[in-house]
SETORTOR-185463 format. One record per residue (C-alpha): residue number from 1; residue in three letters; x, y negated, z negated. Coordinates in nm, 2 decimals, decimal comma. Layout:
i|aa|x|y|z
NUM|ALA|X|Y|Z
...
END
This chain:
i|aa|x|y|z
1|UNK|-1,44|2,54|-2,48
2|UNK|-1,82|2,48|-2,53
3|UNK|-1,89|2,16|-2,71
4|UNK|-2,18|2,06|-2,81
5|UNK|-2,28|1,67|-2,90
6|UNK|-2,54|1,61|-3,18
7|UNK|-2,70|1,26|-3,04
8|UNK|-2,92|1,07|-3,36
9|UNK|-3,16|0,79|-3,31
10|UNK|-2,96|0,46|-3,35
11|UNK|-2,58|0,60|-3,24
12|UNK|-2,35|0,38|-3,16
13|UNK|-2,31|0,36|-2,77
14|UNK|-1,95|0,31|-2,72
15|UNK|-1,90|0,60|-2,90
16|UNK|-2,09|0,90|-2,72
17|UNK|-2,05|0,71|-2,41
18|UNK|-1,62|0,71|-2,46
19|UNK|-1,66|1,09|-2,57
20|UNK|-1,87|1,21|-2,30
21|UNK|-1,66|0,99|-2,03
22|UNK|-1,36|1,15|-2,17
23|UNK|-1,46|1,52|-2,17
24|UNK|-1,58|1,45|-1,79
25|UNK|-1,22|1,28|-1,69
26|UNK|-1,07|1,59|-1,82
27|UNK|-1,26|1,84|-1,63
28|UNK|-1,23|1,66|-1,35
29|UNK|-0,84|1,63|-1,37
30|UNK|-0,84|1,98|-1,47
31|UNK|-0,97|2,07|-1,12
32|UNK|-0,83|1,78|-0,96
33|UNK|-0,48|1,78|-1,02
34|UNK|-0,40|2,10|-1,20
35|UNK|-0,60|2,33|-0,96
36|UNK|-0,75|2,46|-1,28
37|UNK|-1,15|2,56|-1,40
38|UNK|-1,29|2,26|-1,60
39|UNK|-1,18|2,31|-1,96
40|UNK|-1,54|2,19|-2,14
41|UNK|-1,85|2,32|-2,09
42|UNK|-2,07|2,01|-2,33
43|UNK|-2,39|1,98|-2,39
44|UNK|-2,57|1,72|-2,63
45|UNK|-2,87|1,79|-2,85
46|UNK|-3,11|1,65|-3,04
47|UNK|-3,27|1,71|-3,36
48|UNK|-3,54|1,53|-3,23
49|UNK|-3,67|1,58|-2,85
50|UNK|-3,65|1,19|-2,77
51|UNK|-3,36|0,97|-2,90
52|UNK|-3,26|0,67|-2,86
53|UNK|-2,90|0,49|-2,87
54|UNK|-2,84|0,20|-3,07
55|UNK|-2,90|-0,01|-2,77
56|UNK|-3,23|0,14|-2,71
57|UNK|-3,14|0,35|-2,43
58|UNK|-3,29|0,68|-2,39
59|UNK|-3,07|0,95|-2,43
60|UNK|-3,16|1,31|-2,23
61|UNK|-3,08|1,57|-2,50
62|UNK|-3,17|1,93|-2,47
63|UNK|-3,32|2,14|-2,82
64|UNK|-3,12|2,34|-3,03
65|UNK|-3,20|2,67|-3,01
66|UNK|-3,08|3,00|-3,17
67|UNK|-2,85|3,08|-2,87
68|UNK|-2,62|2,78|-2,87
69|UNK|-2,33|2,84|-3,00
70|UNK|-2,08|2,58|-2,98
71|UNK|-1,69|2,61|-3,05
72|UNK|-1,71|2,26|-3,14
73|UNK|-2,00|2,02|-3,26
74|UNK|-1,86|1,65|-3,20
75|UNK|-2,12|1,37|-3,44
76|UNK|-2,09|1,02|-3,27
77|UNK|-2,16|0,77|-3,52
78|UNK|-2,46|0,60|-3,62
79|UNK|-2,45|0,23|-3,49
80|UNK|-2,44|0,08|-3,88
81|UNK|-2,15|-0,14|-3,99
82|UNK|-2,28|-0,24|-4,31
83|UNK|-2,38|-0,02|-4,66
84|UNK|-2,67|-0,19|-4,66
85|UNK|-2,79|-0,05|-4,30
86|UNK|-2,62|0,29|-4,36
87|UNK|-2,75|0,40|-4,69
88|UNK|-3,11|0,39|-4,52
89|UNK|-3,02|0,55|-4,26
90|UNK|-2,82|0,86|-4,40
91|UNK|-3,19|0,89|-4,59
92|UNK|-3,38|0,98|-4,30
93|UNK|-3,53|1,27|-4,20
94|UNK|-3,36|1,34|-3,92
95|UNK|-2,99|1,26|-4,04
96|UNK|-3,12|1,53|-4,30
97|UNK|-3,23|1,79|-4,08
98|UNK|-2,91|1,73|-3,91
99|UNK|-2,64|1,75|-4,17
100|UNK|-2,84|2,12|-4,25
101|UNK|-2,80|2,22|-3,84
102|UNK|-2,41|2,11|-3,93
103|UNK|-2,41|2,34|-4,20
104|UNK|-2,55|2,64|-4,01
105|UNK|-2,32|2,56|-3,73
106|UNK|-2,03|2,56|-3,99
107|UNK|-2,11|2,93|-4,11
108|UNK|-2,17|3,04|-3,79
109|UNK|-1,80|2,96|-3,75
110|UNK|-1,77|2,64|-3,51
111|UNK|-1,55|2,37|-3,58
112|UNK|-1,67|2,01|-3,70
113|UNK|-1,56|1,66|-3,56
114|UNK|-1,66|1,33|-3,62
115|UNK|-1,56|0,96|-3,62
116|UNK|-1,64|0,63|-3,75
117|UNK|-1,97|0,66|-3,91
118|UNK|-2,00|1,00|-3,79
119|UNK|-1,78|1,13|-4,09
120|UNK|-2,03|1,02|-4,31
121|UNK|-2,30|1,30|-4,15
122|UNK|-1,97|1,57|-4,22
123|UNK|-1,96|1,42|-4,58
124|UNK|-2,35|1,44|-4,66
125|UNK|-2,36|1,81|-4,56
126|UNK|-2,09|1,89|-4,82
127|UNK|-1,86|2,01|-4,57
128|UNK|-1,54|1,72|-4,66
129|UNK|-1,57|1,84|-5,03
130|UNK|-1,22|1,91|-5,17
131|UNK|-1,04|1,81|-4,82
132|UNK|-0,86|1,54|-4,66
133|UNK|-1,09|1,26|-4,43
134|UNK|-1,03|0,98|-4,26
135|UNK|-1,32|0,75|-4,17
136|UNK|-1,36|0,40|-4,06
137|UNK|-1,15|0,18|-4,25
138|UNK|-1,45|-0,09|-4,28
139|UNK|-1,65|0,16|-4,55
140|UNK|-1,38|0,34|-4,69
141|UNK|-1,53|0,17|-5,06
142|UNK|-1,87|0,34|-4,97
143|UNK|-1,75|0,64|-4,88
144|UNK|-1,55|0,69|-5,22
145|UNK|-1,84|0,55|-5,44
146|UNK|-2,06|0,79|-5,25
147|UNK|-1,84|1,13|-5,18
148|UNK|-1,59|1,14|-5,48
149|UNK|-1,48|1,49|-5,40
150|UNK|-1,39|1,40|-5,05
151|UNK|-1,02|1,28|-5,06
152|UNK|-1,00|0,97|-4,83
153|UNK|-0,73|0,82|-4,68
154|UNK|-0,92|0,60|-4,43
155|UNK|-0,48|0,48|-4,30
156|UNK|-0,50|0,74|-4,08
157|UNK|-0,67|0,77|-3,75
158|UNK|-0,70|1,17|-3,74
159|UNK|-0,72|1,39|-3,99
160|UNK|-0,73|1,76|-3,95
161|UNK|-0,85|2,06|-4,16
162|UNK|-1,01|2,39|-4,19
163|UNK|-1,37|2,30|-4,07
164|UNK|-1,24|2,07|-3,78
165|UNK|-1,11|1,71|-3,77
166|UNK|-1,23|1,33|-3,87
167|UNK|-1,15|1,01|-3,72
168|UNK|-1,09|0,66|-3,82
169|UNK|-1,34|0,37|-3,69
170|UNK|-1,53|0,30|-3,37
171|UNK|-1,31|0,38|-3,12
172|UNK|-1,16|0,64|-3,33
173|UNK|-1,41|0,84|-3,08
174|UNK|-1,19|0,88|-2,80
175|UNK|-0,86|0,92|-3,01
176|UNK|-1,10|1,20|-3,14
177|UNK|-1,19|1,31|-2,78
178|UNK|-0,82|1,32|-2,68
179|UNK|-0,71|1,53|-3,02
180|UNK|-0,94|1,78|-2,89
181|UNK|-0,87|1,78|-2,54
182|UNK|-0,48|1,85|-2,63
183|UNK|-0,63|2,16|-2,84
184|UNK|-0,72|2,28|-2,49
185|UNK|-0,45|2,19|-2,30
186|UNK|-0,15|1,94|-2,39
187|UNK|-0,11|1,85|-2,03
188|UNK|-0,45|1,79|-1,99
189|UNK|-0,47|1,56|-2,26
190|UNK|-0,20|1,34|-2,15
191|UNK|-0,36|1,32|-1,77
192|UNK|-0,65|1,18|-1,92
193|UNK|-0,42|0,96|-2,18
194|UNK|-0,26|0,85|-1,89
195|UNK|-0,57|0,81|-1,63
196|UNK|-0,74|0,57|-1,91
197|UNK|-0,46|0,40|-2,03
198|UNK|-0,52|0,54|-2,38
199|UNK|-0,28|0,73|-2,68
200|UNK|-0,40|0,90|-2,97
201|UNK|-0,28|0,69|-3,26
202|UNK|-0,17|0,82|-3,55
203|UNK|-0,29|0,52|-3,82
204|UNK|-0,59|0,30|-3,86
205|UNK|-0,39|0,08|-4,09
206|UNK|-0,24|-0,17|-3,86
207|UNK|-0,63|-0,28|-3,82
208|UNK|-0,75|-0,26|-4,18
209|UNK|-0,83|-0,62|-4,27
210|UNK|-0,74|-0,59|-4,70
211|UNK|-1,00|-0,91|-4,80
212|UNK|-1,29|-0,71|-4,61
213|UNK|-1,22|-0,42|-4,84
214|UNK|-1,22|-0,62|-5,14
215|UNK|-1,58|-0,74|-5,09
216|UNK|-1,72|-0,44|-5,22
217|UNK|-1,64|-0,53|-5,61
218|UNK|-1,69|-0,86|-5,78
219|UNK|-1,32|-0,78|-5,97
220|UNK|-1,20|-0,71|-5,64
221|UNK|-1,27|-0,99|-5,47
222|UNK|-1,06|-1,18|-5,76
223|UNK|-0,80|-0,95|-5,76
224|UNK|-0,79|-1,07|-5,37
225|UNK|-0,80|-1,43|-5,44
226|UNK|-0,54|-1,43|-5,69
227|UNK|-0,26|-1,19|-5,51
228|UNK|-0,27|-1,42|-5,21
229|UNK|-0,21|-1,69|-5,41
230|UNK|0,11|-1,55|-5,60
231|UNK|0,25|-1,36|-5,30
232|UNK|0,58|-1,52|-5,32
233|UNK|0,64|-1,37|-5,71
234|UNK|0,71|-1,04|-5,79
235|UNK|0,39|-0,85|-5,92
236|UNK|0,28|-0,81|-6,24
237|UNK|-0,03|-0,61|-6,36
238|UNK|-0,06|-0,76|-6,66
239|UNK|-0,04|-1,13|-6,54
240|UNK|-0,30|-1,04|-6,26
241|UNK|-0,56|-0,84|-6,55
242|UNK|-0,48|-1,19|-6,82
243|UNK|-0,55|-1,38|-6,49
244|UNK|-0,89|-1,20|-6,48
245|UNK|-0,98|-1,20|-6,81
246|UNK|-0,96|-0,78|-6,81
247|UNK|-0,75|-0,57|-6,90
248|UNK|-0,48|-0,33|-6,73
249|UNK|-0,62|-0,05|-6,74
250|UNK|-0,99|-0,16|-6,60
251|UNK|-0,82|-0,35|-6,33
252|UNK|-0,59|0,00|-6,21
253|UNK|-0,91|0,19|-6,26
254|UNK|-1,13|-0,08|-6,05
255|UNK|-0,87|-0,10|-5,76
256|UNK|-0,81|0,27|-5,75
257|UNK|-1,21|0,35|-5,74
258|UNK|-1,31|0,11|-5,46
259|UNK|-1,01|0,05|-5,30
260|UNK|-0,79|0,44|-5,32
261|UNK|-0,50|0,30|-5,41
262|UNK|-0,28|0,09|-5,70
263|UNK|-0,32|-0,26|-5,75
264|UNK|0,05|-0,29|-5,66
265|UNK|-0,02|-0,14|-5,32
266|UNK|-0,30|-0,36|-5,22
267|UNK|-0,09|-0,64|-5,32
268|UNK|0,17|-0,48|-5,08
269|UNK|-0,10|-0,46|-4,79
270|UNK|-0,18|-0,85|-4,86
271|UNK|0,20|-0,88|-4,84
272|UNK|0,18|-0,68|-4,48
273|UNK|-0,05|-0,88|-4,37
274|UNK|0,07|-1,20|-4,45
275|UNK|0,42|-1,13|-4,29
276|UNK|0,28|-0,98|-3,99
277|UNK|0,06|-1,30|-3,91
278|UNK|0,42|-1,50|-3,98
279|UNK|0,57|-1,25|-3,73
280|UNK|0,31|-1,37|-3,48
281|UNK|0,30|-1,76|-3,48
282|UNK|0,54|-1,88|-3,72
283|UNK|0,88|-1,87|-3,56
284|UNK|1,03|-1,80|-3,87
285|UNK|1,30|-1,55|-3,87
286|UNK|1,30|-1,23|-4,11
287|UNK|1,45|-1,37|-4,36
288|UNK|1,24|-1,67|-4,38
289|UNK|0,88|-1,43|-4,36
290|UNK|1,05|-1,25|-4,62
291|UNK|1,10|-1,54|-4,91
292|UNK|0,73|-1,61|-4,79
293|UNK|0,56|-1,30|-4,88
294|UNK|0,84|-1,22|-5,24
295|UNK|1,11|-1,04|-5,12
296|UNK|1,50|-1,13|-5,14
297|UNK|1,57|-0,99|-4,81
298|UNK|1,47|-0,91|-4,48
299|UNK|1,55|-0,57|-4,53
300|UNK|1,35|-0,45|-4,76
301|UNK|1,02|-0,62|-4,60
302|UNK|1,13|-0,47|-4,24
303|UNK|1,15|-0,13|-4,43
304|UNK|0,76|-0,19|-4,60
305|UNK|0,66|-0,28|-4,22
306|UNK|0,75|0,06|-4,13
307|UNK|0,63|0,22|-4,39
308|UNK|0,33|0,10|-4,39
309|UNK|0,24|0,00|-4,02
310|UNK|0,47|0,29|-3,83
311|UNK|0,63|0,03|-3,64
312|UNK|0,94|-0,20|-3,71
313|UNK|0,97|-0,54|-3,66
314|UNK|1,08|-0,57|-3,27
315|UNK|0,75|-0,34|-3,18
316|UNK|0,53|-0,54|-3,40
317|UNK|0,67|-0,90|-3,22
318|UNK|0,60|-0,69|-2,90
319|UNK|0,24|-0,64|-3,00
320|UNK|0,15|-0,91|-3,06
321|UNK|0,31|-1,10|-2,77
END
């Protein structure tokens, strides 16, 4: 499989570093232990011929030129955790002269992957329009305001279509490294899961942090305020809009633009939240988190955990032992 790694000025370390590292276990435990040729033959360009990583290290990267042609193109993500640093940078020239080598690539028939940031790149060149993405969770408002035909669900860690796959946030990289690796070779990939004590997961939502999400909107970040202080009664959308001094319909409208989902549900992920910090350091048994957070039973909240997180109660005590 040739891959090739489109380094930009300002990436973010971990990530090229965990997908190079990754690739180079798997060729090397290809030959190694499976008495197989190495799977990957990589090579990382640059739009530009010096770049730098967000760290300021200097990154060797060899030109494009017309006879490159990858199977895959993997985009690390820029190193910028905030819209105010991204928006900037997703202006630059060479962000722009690298979302139209994506394109080319594209319709010359290679597949696409990025994570974290990286998606962003995919979403710029048009090539997300009218499909599934995942991205990081932390700029999933961004990324709707920004790319409204893209349909997001920043929950999940991969997401895979037609042009190639995207991953959820920061070290989404390697979970991104390993989907591709088990492309190649589903043995391979779980040699290298196994040799750096990492599993592709399947959700970013255990991580999502619901207040961070909510600072994007001014309505939001009441919206926040006031579900965690009623999350022992049932959920009204009209008491929360009177509570706001809007109405119904703006604050369904509001939630469902910046945050991709219902108010109900974010109230639910506050909910989730709540009882898995009860879960944690509470002592309380399931019944008790359950009275805590509005439900009449420990049954229904045990089956919202699942639901939501993928993992029942025991696992989620486990975790976070």
């Amino acid at each position: 499989m040739r891959i090739t790694v489109l380094a930009l000025d300002g990436l973010f370390d971990t990530g090229l570093a965990v997908t190079l590292d990754a690739l180079g276990a798997a060729n090397k435990l290809a030959s190694r232990m499976m008495g197989a040729t190495p799977k990957f033959n990589v090579t990382v360009v640059g739009v530009r011929k010096r770049v730098r990583s967000g760290q300021g290290f200097t990154i060797p990267v060899q030109a494009i030129t017309p006879d490159l042609k990858p199977d895959w193109v993997i985009v690390p993500a820029l190193g910028k955790t905030t819209p105010d640093e991204l928006i900037p940078a997703l202006d630059r020239a060479d962000v722009k002269q690298a979302t139209a080598q994506l394109v080319k690539w594209r319709a010359e028939g290679a597949l696409i992957a990025a994570s974290c940031i990286g998606t962003f790149l995919l979403a710029e060149a048009g090539l997300l329009d009218h499909r599934e993405a995942t991205s990081t969770w932390s700029l999933a408002p961004l990324f709707r305001q920004r790319y409204p035909k893209v349909s997001l669900d920043e929950t999940r860690m991969l997401v895979a279509t037609d042009i190639g796959v995207t991953a959820g946030a920061a070290l989404g990289h390697l979970d991104l490294t390993l989907c591709l690796i088990r492309k190649a070779s589903p043995e391979l990939a779980t040699l290298v899961s196994r040799y750096l004590l990492a599993d592709i997961r399947s959700l970013q939502a255990p991580y999502i942090i619901p207040n961070h999400l909510a600072l994007a909107d001014p309505l939001m970040q009441r919206f926040e305020r006031w579900s965690r202080d009623h999350l022992k009664e049932g959920f009204s959308l009209q008491d929360a809009a009177n509570a706001l001094a809007t109405s119904a319909r703006t604050l369904q409208r509001r939630c469902q633009e910046v945050l991709g989902k219902s108010p109900l549900a974010y109230f639910q992920d506050l909910r989730v939240e709540r009882a898995q910090s009860l879960l944690h350091g509470s002592g309380l048994d399931l019944e008790a988190i359950a009275a805590e957070v509005g439900y009449v039973d420990g049954a229904t909240l045990r089956t919202l955990l699942r639901q939501r997180l993928g993992r029942g109660v025991r696992e989620l005590r486990a975790d976070l032992r």
